[in-house]
VOGU-3710 file (C-alpha; in Angstrom, 3 decimals, decimal comma):
1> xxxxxxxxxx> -127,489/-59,700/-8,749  -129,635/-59,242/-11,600  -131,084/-62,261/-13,508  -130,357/-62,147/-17,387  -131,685/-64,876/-19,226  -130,375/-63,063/-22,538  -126,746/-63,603/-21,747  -125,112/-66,519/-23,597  -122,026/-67,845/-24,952  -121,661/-68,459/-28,859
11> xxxxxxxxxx> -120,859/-71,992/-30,310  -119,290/-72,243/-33,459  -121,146/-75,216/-35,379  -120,115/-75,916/-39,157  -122,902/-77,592/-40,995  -123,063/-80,596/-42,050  -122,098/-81,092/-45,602  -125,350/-81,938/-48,315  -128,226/-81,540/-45,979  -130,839/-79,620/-47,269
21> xxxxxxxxxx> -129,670/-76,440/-49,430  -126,620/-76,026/-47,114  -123,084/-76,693/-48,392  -119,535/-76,469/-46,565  -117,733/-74,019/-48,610  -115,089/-73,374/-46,101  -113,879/-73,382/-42,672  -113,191/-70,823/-40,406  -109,506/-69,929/-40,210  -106,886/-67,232/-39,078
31> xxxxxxxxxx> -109,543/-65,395/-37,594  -108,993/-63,632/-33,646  -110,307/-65,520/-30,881  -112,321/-63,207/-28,354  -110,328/-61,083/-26,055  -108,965/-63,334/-22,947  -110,173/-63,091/-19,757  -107,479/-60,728/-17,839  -106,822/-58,714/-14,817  -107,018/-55,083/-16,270
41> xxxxxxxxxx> -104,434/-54,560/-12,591  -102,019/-57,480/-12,067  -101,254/-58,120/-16,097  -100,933/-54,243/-16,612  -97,428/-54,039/-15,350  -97,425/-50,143/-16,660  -100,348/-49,838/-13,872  -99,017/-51,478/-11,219  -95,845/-49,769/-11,347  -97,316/-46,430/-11,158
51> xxxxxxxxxx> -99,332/-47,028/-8,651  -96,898/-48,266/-6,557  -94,753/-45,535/-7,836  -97,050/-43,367/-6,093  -97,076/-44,796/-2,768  -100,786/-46,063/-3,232  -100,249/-50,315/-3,359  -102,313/-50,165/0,335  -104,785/-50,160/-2,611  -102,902/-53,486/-4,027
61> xxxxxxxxxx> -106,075/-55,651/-3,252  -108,662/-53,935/-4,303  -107,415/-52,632/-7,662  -106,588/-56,641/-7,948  -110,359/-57,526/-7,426  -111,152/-54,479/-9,603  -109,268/-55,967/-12,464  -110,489/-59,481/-12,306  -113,663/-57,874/-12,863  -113,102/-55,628/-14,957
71> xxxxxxxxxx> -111,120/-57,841/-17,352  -114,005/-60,690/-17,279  -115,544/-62,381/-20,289  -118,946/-61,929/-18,068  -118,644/-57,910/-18,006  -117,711/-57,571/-21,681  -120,532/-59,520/-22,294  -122,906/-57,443/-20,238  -121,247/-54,233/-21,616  -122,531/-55,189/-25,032
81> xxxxxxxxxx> -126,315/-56,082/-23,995  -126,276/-52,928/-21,765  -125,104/-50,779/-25,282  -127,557/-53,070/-27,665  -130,497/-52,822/-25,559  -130,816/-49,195/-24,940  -132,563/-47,227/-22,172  -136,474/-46,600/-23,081  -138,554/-44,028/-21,348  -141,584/-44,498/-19,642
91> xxxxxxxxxx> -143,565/-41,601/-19,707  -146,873/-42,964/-18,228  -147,781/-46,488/-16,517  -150,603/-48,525/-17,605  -153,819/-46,691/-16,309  -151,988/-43,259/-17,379  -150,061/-41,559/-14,531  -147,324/-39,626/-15,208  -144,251/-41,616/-14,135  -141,347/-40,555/-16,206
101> xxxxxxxxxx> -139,652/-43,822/-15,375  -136,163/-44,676/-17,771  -135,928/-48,251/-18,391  -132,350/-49,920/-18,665  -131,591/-53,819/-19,485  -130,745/-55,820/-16,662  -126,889/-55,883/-17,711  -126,814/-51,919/-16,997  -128,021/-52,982/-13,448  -125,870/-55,669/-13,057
111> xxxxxxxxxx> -122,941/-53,204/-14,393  -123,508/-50,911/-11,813  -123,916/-53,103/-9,155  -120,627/-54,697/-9,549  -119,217/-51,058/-9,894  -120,526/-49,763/-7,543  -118,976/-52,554/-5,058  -115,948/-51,954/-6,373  -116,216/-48,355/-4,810  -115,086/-46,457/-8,319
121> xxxxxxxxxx> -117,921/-43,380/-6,606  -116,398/-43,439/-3,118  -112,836/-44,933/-2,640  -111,084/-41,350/-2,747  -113,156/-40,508/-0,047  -113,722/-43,374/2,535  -110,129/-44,280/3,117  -107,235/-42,896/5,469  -104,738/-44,107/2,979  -101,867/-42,295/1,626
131> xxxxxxxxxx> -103,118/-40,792/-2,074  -106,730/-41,985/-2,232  -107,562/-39,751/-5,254  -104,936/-42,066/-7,187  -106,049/-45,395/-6,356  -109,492/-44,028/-7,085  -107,902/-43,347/-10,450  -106,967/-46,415/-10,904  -110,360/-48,379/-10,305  -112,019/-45,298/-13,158
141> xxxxxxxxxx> -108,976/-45,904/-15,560  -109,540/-49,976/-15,201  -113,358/-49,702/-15,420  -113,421/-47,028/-18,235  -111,541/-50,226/-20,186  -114,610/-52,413/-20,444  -118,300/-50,127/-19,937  -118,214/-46,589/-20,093  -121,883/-45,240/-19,963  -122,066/-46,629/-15,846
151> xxxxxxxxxx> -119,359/-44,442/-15,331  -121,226/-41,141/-16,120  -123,127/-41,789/-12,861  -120,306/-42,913/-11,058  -118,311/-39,563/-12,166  -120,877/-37,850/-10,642  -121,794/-39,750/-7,823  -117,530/-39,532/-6,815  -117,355/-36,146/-7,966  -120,741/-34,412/-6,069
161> xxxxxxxxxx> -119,100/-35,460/-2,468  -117,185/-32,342/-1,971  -119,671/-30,368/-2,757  -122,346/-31,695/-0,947  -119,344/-31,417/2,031  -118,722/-27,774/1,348  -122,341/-26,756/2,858  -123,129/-29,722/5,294  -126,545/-28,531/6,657  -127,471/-28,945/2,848
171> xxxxxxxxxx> -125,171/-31,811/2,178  -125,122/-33,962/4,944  -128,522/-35,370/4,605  -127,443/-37,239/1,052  -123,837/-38,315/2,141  -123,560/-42,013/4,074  -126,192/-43,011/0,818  -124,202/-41,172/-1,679  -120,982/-43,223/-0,394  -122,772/-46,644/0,130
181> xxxxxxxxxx> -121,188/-49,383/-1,539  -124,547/-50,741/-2,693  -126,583/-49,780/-5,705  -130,184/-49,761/-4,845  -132,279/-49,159/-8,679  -135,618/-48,664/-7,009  -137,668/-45,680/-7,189  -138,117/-44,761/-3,665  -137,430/-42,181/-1,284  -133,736/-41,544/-0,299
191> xxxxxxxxxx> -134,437/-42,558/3,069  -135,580/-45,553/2,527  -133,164/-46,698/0,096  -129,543/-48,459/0,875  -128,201/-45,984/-1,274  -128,293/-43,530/-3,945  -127,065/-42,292/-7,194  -126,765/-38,140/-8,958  -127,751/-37,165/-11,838  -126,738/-33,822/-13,067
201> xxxxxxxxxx> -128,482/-31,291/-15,420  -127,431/-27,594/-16,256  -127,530/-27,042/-19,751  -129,890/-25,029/-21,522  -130,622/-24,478/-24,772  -129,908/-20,524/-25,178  -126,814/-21,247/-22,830  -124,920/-24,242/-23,558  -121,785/-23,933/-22,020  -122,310/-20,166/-20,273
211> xxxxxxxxxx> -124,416/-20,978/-17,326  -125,386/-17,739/-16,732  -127,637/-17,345/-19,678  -130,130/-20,090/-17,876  -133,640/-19,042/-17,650  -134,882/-21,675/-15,168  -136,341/-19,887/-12,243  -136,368/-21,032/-8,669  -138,645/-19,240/-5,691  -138,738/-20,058/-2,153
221> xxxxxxxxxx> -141,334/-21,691/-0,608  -140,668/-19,935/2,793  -138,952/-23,333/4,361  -135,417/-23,296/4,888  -133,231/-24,042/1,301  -136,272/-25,282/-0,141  -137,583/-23,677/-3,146  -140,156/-24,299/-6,139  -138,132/-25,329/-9,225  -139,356/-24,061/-12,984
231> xxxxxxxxxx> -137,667/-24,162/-16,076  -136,258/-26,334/-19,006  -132,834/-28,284/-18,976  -131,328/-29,372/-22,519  -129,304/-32,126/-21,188  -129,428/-34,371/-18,354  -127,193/-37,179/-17,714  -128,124/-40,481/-15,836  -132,212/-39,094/-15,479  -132,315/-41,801/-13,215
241> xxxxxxxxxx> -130,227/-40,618/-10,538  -132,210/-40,491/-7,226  -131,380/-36,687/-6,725  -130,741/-33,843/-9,793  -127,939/-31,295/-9,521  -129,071/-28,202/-11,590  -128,182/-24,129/-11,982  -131,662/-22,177/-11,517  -132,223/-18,395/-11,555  -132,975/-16,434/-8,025
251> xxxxxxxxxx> -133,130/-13,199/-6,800  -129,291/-12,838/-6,315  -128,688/-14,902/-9,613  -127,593/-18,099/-10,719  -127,830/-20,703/-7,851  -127,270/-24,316/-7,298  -129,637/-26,965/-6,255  -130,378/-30,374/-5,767  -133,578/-31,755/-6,165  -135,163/-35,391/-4,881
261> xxxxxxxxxx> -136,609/-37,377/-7,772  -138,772/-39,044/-5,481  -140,205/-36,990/-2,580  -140,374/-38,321/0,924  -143,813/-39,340/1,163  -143,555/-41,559/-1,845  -144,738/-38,847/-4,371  -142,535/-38,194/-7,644  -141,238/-34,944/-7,965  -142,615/-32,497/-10,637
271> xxxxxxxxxx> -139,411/-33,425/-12,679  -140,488/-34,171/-16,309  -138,166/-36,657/-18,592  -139,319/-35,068/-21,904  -137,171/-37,532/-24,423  -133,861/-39,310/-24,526  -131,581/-38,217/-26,637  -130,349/-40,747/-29,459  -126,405/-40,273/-29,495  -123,643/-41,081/-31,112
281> xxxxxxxxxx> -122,025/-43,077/-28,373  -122,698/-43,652/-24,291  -126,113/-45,633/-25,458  -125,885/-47,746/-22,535  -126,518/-44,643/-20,298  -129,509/-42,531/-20,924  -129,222/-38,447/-21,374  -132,225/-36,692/-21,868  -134,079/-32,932/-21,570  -136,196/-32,481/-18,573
291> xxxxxxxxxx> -138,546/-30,393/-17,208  -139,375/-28,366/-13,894  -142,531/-27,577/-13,039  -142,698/-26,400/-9,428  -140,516/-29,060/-8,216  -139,046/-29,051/-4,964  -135,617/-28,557/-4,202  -133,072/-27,724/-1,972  -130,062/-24,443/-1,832  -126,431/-26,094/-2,022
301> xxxxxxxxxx> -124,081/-23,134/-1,486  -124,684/-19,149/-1,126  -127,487/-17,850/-3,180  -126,634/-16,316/-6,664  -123,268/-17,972/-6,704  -123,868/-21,501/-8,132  -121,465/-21,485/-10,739  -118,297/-20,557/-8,108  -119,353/-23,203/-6,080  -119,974/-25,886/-8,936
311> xxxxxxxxxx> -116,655/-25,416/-10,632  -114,558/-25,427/-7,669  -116,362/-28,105/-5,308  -117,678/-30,258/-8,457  -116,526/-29,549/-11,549  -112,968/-29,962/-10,826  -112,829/-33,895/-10,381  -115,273/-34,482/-12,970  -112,811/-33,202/-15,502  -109,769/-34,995/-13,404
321> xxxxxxxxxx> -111,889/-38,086/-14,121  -111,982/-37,233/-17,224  -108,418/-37,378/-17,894  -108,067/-40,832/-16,558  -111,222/-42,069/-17,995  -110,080/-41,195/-21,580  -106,218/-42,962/-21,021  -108,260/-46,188/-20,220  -110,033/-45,755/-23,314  -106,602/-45,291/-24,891
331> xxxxxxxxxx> -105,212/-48,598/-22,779  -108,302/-50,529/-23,877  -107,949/-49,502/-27,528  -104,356/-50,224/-27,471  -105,296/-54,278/-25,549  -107,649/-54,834/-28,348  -105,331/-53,596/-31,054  -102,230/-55,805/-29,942  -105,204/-59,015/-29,465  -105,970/-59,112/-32,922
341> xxxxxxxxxx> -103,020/-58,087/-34,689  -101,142/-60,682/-32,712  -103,546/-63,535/-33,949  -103,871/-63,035/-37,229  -101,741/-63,532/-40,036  -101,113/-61,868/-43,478  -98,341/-62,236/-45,707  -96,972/-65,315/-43,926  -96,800/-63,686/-40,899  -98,176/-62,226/-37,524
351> xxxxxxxxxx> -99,445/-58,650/-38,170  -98,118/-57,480/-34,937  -94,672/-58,980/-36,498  -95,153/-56,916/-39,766  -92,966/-53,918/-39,614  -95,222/-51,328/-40,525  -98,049/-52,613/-38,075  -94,792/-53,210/-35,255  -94,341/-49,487/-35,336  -98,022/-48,465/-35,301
361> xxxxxxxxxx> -98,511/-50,831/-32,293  -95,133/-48,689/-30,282  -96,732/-45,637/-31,423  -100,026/-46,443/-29,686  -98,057/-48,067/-26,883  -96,214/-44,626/-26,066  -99,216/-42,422/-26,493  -101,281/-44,614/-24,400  -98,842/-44,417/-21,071  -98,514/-40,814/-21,873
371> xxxxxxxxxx> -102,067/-40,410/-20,961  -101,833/-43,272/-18,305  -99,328/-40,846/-16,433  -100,881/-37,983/-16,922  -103,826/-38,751/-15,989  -102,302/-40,269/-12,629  -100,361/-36,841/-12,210  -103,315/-34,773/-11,928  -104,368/-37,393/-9,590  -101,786/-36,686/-7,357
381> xxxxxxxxxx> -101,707/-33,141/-7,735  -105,236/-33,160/-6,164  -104,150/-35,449/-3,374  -101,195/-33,529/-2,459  -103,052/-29,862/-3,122  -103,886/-29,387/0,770  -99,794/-29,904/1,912  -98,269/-28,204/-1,196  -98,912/-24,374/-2,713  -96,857/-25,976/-5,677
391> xxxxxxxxxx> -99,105/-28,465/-5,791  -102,063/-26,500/-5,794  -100,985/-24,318/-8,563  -100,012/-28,143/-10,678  -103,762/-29,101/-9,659  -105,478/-25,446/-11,160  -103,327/-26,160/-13,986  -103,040/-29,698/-14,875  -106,848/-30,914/-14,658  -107,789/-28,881/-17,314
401> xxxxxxxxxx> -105,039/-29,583/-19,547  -105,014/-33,288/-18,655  -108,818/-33,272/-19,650  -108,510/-31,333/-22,712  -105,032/-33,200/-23,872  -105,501/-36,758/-22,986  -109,774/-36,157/-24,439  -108,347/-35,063/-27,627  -105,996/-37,835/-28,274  -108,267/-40,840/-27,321
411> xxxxxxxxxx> -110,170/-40,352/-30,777  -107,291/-40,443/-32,557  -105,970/-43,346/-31,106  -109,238/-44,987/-31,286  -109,195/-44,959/-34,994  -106,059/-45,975/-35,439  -106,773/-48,985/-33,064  -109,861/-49,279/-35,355  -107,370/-49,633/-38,301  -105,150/-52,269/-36,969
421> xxxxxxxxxx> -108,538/-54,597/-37,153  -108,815/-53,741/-40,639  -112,421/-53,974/-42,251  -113,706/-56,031/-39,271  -112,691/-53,126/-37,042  -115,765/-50,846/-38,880  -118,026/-53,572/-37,958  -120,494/-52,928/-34,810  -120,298/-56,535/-33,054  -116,343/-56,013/-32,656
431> xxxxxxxxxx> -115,406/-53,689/-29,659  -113,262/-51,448/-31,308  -115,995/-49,949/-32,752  -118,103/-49,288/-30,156  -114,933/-47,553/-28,216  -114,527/-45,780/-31,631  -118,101/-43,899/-31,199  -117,478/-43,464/-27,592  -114,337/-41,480/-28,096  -115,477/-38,197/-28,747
441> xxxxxxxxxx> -117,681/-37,763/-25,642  -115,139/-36,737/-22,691  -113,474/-33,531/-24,681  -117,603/-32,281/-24,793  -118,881/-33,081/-21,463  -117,916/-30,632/-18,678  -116,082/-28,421/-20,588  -115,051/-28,071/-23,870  -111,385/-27,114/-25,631  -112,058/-23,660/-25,648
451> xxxxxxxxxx> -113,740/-23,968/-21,977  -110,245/-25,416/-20,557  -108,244/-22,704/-22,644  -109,797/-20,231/-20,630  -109,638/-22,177/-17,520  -105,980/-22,849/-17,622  -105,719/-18,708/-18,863  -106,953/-18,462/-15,222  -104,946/-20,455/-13,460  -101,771/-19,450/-14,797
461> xxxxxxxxxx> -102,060/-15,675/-13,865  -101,754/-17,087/-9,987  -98,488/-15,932/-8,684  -96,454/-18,810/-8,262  -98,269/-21,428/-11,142  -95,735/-20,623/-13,612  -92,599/-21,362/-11,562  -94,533/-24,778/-10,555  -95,344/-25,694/-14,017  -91,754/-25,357/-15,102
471> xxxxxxxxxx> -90,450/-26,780/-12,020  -92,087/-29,987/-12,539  -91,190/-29,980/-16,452  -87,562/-29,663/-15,423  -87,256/-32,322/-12,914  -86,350/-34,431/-16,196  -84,040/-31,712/-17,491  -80,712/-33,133/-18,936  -81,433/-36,532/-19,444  -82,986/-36,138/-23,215
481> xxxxxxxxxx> -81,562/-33,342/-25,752  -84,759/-33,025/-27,161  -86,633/-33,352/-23,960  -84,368/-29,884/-22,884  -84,836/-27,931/-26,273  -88,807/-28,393/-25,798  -89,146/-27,239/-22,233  -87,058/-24,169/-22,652  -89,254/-23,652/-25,996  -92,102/-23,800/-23,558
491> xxxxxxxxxx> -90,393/-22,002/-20,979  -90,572/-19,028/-23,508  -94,078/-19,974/-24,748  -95,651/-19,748/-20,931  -93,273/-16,323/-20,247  -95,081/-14,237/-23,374  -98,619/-15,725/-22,805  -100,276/-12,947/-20,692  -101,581/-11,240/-23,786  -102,067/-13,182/-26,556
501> xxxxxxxxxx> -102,993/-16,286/-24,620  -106,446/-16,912/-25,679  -106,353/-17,168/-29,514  -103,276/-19,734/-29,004  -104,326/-21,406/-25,983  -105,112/-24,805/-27,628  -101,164/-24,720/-29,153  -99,828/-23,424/-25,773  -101,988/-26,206/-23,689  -101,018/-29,034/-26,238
511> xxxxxxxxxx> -97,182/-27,530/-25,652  -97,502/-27,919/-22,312  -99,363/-31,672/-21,954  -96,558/-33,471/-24,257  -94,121/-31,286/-22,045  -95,628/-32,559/-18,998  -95,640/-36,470/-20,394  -92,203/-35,978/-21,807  -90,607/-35,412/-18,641  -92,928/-37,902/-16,605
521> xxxxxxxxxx> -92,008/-40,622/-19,097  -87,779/-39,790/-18,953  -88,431/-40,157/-14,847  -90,809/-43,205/-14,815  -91,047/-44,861/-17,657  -87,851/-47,161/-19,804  -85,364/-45,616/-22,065  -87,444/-46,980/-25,095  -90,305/-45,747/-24,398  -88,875/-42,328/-23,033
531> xxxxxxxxxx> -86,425/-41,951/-25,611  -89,378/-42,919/-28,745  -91,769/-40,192/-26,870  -88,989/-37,631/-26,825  -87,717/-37,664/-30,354  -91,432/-37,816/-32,160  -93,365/-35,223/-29,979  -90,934/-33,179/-29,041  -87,861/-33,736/-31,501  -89,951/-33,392/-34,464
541> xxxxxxxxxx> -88,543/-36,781/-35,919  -92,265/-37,647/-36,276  -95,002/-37,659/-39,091  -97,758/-36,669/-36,965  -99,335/-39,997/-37,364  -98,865/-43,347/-35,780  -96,960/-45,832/-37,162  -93,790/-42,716/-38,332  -91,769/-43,567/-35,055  -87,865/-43,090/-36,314
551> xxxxxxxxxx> -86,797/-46,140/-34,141  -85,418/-49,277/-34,127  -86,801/-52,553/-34,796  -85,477/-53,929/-31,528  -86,755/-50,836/-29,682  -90,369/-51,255/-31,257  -90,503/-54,672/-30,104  -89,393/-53,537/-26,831  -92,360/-50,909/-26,492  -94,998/-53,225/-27,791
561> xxxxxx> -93,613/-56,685/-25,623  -93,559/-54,303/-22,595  -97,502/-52,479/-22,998  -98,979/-56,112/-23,916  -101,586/-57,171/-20,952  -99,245/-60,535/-19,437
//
């Protein structure tokens, strides 16, 4: 563990009355307590169910550990040093050599030590069990709850494993470290490490999101894979990361590489950290531009077709992550929304007892295990891709609209959540507000709106992906009237779509996710909730905002009794 002599807990002391210049004027009163230590898996009945739901409770004691941490006093208190105390780069040491060393606080160590033991980068691929990709889902969606700039290098460290399997002689070498449950900070060679973490960099100015306009150039030294690295990259996430997945330019064209950040014989690698990048959220976890200049690296995949291999092998269950990542947001919005609304008072009563702020709290309730079993669908759908061709056609279609859908509502949600504290809520020591500038990030990274348009516009001229789509739409068929009127309405949408798909994508894709959620909330979730989600998304007896649920009283309490942690 790491030491941290800067973490302490706060006493409350009133002063003394008439010493000095000081003078009681009040005392402190009908104001929230902090958040209560829970277990983010055994008090989240919602979770537990689905989990089970989907045949992964092997997982049972794990997730349980998982959530104890998770849902500690000691990591929210680390999450908040780790996102006060931002990264600092290091360009030179003392007696000026290079170093290009990033700095983090010792709660960002200690963060990612305790995640990393918790296997959030490896469980989907170490186990035997039955659906590993969805108890991995669950350890992301719990940890996601309390620190999310760790989880950009565990995203990447979980998501880099197939494709580091796909070409083995290239692959193989990084594996067993890549999988370790240890998290080794030092900056030495791979080999001599207990294991290692990825960072990832393959945006370029002149290219953002289209890969193939990168100008970074890569030549081969003669030795097999390796090649000499030059070229500038506009964003690169977790700098720190013991090896660097980039795009570079060869002869046959855009190709994929991965290059050590220290070299074998203890040398650094000509990779150049040229700043960090000040943004809006994810301060705990650096992102900066880098440069190459004639560093070494190594081939993953055929030359001149990096991008094919990235987006299938990589690419894929980063944005799956994605999905679940952003419902956790939406769960840990929603915990710290109920918290203080159900401590403090106004009007002679408990806000969460107000009516207004009773149906604002279902709202968030509903939309939150919307994206809870959504995200766990996709999950699934990647799990069960290698016995199923249905499922394989769900997978190519559901990631990306799970990642754009459930990314897109988590801002939204965020503010609303962000609402419920009132004027405290716009305040940076309370949590809310830190989740509120985190938000945003996940519908950017990987793949923007218009990127997953055009990646579901793919997927869904497969023969076969249509009839699975609606297949697993219908499985709730008859048990909602409004449920039924929006999937044939879909139905029609996904039937006309071949040629005027791409200016309506986001509509059709948005169609399709509450679609989706509808009928996974009529098959696994109660009546209230199922029957609240049905009428407002999809029966139109909804305001578009939170808090304009048509529903009553009794069935609001219901909702909001039922998504409060125990």
């Amino acid at each position: 563990m790491y030491a941290n002599d800067q973490t302490h807990d706060y006493v409350s002391v009133l002063p003394r009355p008439n010493v000095g210049r000081g003078y009681a004027t009040h005392e402190i009163e009908n104001m929230p307590s902090e958040l209560p230590e829970k277990n983010l898996y055994d008090d989240d009945r919602i979770l537990k169910e689905a989990i089970h739901r989907h045949g992964a409770g092997w997982a049972d004691e794990k997730l349980r550990v998982c959530g104890a941490v998770t849902g500690s006093a000691r990591m929210r208190d680390l999450a908040r040093l780790a996102n006060e105390n931002t990264p600092v780069l290091k360009t030179h040491n003392r007696i000026g050599q290079r170093i290009d060393f990033v700095e983090y606080h010792p709660a960002y160590h200690e963060l990612m030590e305790a995640a990393w033991k918790s296997e959030v980068h490896s469980l989907a691929w170490t186990t035997n069990e039955k659906r590993p990709q969805v108890a991995r889902a669950a350890l992301s969606y719990m940890w996601n709850q309390t620190e999310n700039g760790v989880m950009c290098p565990s995203t990447m460290s979980y998501a880099i494993v197939p494709l580091l399997r796909s070409d083995p002689a290239a692959g193989n070498p990084w594996l067993d470290k890549i999988l370790a449950r240890d998290y080794d900070p030092r900056p030495l060679p791979g080999n001599e490490k207990t294991a290692i973490t990825t960072a990832m960099s393959m945006t370029e100015k002149q290219g953002g999101s289209d890969l193939r306009a990168n100008s970074s150039r890569a030549v081969p030294t003669g030795n097999d894979r390796e090649y000499l690295l030059t070229g500038h990259k506009y964003f690169c996430s977790a700098p720190m990361g013991d090896i660097v997945l980039l795009t570079a330019q060869t002869e046959a064209g855009v190709t994929l590489f991965v290059a050590p950040r220290t070299l074998p014989d203890g040398t650094r690698n000509s990779i150049r950290v040229q700043r960090l990048k000040d943004k809006v959220g994810n301060r705990s976890n650096a992102s900066s531009e880098i440069e190459f200049d004639n560093a070494i690296a190594y081939r993953i995949g055929e030359d001149g077709h990096g991008i094919r291999a990235f987006i299938k092998n990589m690419t894929h269950y980063i944005r799956m992550d994605f999905a679940i990542a952003a419902a956790g947001m939406m769960r840990q919005a929603l915990n710290l929304a109920i918290h203080h609304t159900s401590q403090r008072k106004a009007f002679g009563r408990t806000i969460r007892d107000l009516p207004m702020m009773r149906n604002t709290l279902a709202d968030l309730a509903i939309e939150a295990e919307a994206a809870m079993l959504l995200g766990l669908r996709v999950a699934k759908s990647v799990d069960d891709a290698q016995m199923s061709e249905a499922e394989q056609h769900l997978n190519r279609i559901l990631v990306p609209i799970g990642k754009y859908w459930n990314c897109r509502r988590v801002s939204s949600v965020a503010l609303e959540a962000l609402e419920c504290h009132g004027g405290m809520g716009y305040v940076e020591e309370q949590p809310i507000a830190r989740l509120y500038r985190e938000a945003p990030l996940n519908s950017i990274w990987e793949g923007t709106s218009a990127v997953m348009g055009l990646d579901v516009m793919r997927a869904m001229k497969t023969d076969g992906a249509l009839d699975a789509l609606m297949n697993e739409i219908n499985e709730a068929k008859g048990a909602d009237r409004h449920f039924d009127a929006f999937a044939d309405g879909v139905k029609a949408d996904v039937a006309n779509c071949a040629e005027m798909f791409e200016p309506h994508a986001r509509r059709l894709m948005s169609r399709i996710a509450v679609a989706v959620q509808g009928s996974l909330l009529i098959r696994q979730s109660t009546a209230e909730v199922a029957d609240a989600f049905c009428a407002s998304r999809l029966g139109g007896e909804w305001a578009h905002e939170y808090g304009t649920l048509k529903f009553g009283d009794a069935g609001l309490k219901a909702i909001v009794d039922r998504a409060a942690l125990r």
